[in-house]
C-alpha positions as CSV (number, residue, x, y, z in Angstrom):
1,X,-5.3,5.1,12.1
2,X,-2.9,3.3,10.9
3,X,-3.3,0.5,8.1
4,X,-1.6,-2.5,7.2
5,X,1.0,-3.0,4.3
6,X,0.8,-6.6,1.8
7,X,3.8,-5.7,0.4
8,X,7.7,-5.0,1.3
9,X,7.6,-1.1,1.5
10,X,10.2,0.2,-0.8
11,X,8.7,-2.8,-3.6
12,X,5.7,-1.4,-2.4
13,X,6.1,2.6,-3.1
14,X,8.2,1.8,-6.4
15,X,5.2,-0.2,-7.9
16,X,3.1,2.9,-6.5
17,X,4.7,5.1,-9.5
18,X,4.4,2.9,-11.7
19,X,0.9,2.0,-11.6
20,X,-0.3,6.1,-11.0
21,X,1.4,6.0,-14.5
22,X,-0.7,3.1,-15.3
23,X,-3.6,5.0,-14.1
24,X,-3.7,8.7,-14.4
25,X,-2.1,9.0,-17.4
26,X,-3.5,10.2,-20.7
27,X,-2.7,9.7,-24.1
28,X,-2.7,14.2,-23.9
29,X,-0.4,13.4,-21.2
30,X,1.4,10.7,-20.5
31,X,3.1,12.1,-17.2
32,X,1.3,11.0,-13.8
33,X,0.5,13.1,-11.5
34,X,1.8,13.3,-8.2
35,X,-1.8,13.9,-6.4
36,X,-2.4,10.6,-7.7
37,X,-0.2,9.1,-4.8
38,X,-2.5,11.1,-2.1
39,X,-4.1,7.8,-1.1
40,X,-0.5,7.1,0.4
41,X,-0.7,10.2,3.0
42,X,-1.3,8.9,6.7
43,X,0.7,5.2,8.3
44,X,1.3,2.3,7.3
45,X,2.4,-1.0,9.3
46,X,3.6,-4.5,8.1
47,X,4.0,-6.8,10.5
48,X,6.0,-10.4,9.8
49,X,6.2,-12.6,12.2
50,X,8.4,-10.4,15.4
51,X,9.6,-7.9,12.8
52,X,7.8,-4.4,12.2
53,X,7.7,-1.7,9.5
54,X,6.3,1.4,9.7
55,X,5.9,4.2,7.0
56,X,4.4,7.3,7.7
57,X,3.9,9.6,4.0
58,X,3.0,13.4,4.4
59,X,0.3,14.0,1.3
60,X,1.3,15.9,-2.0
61,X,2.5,19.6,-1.8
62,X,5.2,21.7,-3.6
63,X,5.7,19.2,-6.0
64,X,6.5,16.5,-3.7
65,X,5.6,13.6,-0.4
66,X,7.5,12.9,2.2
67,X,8.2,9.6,4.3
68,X,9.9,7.7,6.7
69,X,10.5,4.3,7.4
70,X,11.5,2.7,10.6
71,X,11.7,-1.5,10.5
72,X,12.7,-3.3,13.9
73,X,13.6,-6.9,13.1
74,X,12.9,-9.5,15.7
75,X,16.7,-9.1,17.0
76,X,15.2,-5.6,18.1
77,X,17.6,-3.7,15.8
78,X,15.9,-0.8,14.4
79,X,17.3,0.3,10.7
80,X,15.4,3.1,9.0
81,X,15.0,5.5,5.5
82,X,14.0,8.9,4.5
83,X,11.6,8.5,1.5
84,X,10.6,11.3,-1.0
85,X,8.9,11.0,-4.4
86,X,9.0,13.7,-6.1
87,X,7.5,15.4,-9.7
88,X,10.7,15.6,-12.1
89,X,11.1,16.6,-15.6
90,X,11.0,12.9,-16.0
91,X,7.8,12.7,-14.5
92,X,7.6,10.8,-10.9
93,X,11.0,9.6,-9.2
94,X,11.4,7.9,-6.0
95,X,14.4,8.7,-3.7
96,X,15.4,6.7,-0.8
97,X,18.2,7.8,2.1
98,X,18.4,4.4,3.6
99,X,20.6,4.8,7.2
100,X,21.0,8.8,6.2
101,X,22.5,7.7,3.3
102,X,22.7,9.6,0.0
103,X,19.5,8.9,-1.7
104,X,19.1,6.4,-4.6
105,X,16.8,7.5,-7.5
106,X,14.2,5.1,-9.0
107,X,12.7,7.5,-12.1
């Protein structure tokens, strides 16, 4: 089932680190934890007007989730990203491959 996104995805998964710092972590450690983001697992959908976004997150494992995002603007031109946040050193990071592109890094 999918359920609907309030916000612009990649605003949307960058505030997501954020606050699971905001919210798992203790003053013992003050790193979140990636199973914090397993409430992302499973689709999402934002729809605006004639333009649709999809993201679709595999849950937490090896240290890392998975996603993809597809948005098809009202023209009918499709553009998409390959999404990964992942547990570094530096505690969680977003990546982004927008197009195929080299991901960006969003510690």
């Amino acid at each position: 089932m999918a359920r609907l996104l309030f916000a612009t995805p990649c605003l949307f998964v960058g505030a997501l680190c954020l606050f699971a710092g905001g919210t798992s972590a203790t003053a013992a450690d003050p790193s979140p934890s990636l199973d914090s983001l397993a409430w992302l697992s499973g689709s999402w959908i934002e729809r605006k007007g004639q333009a649709t976004t999809e993201e679709h997150w595999m849950a937490p494992s090896g240290g890392l989730m998975l996603g993809v995002n597809r948005t098809i603007a009202a023209s009918g031109k499709a553009s998409f990203e390959f999404l990964r946040i992942a547990q570094t050193p530096e505690g969680l990071s977003y990546f982004a491959s927008p197009q195929g592109k080299p991901a960006t890094n969003s510690s």
